[in-house]
C-alpha positions in Angstrom: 48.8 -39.7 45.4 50.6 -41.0 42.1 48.3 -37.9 40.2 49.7 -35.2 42.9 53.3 -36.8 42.2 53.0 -36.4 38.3 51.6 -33.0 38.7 54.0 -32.4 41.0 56.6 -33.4 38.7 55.3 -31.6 35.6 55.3 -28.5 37.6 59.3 -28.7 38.4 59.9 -29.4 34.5 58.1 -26.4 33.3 59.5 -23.7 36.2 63.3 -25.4 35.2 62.5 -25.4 31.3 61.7 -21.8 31.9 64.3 -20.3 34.1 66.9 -22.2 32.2 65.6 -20.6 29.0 66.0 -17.4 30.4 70.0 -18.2 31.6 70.9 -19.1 28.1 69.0 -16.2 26.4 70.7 -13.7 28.7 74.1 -15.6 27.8 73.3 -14.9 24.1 72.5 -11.4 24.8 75.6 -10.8 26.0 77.6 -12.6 23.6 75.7 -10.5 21.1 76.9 -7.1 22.1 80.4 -5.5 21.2 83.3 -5.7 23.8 85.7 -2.5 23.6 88.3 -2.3 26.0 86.7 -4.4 28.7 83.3 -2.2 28.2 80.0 -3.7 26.4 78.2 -1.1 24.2 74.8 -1.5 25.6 71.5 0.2 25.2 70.7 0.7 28.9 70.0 3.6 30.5 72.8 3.5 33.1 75.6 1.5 33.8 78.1 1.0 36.9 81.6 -0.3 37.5 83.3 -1.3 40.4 87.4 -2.1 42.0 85.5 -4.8 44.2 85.4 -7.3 41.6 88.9 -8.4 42.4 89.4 -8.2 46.2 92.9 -8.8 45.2 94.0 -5.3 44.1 92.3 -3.1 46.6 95.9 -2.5 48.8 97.2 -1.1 52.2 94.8 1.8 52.2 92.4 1.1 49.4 89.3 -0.7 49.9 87.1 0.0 46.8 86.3 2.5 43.9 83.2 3.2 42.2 82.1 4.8 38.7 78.8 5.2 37.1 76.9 6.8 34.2 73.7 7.5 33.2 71.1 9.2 30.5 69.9 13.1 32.0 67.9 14.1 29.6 68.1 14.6 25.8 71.9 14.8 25.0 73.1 14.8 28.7 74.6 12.0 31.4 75.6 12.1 34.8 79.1 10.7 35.3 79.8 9.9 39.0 83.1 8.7 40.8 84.1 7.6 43.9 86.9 5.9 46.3 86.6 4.5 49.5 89.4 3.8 51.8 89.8 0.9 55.0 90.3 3.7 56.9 91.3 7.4 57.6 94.4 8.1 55.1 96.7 11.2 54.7 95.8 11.6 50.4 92.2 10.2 48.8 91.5 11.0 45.5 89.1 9.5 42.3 89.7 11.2 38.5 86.8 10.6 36.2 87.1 10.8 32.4 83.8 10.4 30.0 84.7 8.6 27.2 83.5 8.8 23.8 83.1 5.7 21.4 84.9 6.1 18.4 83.4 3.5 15.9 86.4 4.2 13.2 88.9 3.5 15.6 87.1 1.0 17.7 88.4 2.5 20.8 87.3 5.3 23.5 88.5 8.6 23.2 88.4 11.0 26.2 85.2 14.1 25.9 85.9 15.2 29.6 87.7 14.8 32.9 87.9 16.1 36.5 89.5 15.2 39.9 88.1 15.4 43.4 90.9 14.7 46.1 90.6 15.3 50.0 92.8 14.8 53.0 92.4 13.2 56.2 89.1 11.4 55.7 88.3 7.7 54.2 85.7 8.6 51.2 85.4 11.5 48.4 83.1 11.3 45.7 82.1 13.0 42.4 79.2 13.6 39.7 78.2 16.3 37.1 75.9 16.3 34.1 77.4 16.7 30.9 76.2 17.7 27.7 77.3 15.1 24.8 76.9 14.8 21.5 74.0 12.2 20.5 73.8 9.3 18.8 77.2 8.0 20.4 78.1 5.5 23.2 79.7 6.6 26.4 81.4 5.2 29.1 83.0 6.5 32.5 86.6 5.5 33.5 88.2 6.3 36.9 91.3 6.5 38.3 91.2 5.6 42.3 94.1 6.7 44.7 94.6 6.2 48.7 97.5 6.3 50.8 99.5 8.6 53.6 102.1 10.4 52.9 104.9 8.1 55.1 104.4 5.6 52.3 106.3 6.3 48.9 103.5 5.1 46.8 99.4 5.2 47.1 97.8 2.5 46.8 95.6 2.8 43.1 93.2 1.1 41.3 90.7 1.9 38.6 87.3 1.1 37.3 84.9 1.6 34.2 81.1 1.4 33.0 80.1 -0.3 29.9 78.7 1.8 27.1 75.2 3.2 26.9 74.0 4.9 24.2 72.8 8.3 23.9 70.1 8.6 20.9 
């Protein structure tokens, strides 16, 4: 019994050591990478922001927006957008701009943009491939909007990817 309790024990101490090994190196990783305007430049392949992490500033009408990016193929993403509303409003809408890093500036600069908007539903959504240039970080940045037209202002929010690198 005291042998099973030891092992027992020993076991717990290893699977801890390990999994809090891994918290603190994903910590470092982090801290390693360059923030820019809220965005990490990252290596990944893909990357997606959301409104939802503040619950706070989703408004009347507004209930959550989405953007996203990802690697298509040599010297190509796919940007995506989208905004979802509580419910059936008179005005939805979600503009995406792909953003460029700009290393000498140390700040994004704007390679493309496009708005979707529809009326009378509670979702509209967005994506295209683009060509880029390579060996740049991008980013997508969107603009959501919901609201009916009695009200003098939409509700709006916006969101944003980190960077990923295109080689």
């Amino acid at each position: 019994m005291k042998k099973r309790l030891i092992s027992v024990i020993g076991m717990l101490a290893v699977v801890s050591t390990m999994l809090f090994g891994q918290v603190l190196n994903a910590a470092a990783e982090e801290s390693d990478m360059k923030l820019v305007d809220g965005s990490y430049l990252t290596m990944e392949d893909s990357s997606e922001g959301s409104t939802a992490s503040n619950p706070m500033l989703r408004g009347e009408h507004l209930m959550d927006g989405n953007s996203g990016i990802s690697k298509a193929g040599t010297g190509r993403i796919y940007a995506y957008g989208a905004t979802t509303a509580n419910h059936q409003v008179d005005f939805i809408a979600v503009i995406v701009y792909v953003e460029q890093y700009n290393e000498e500036k140390d700040a994004w600069g704007q390679v493309a943009t496009w708005t979707v908007e529809d009326q009378n539903t509670y979702y509209v959504s967005t994506g295209k491939t683009i060509l880029v240039d390579r060996g740049y970080y991008y980013r997508v940045h969107c603009d959501h909007f919901a609201g009916n037209k009695s009200q003098p202002m939409y509700d709006q929010n916006f969101s944003f990817t980190n960077g990923i690198f295109i080689p």
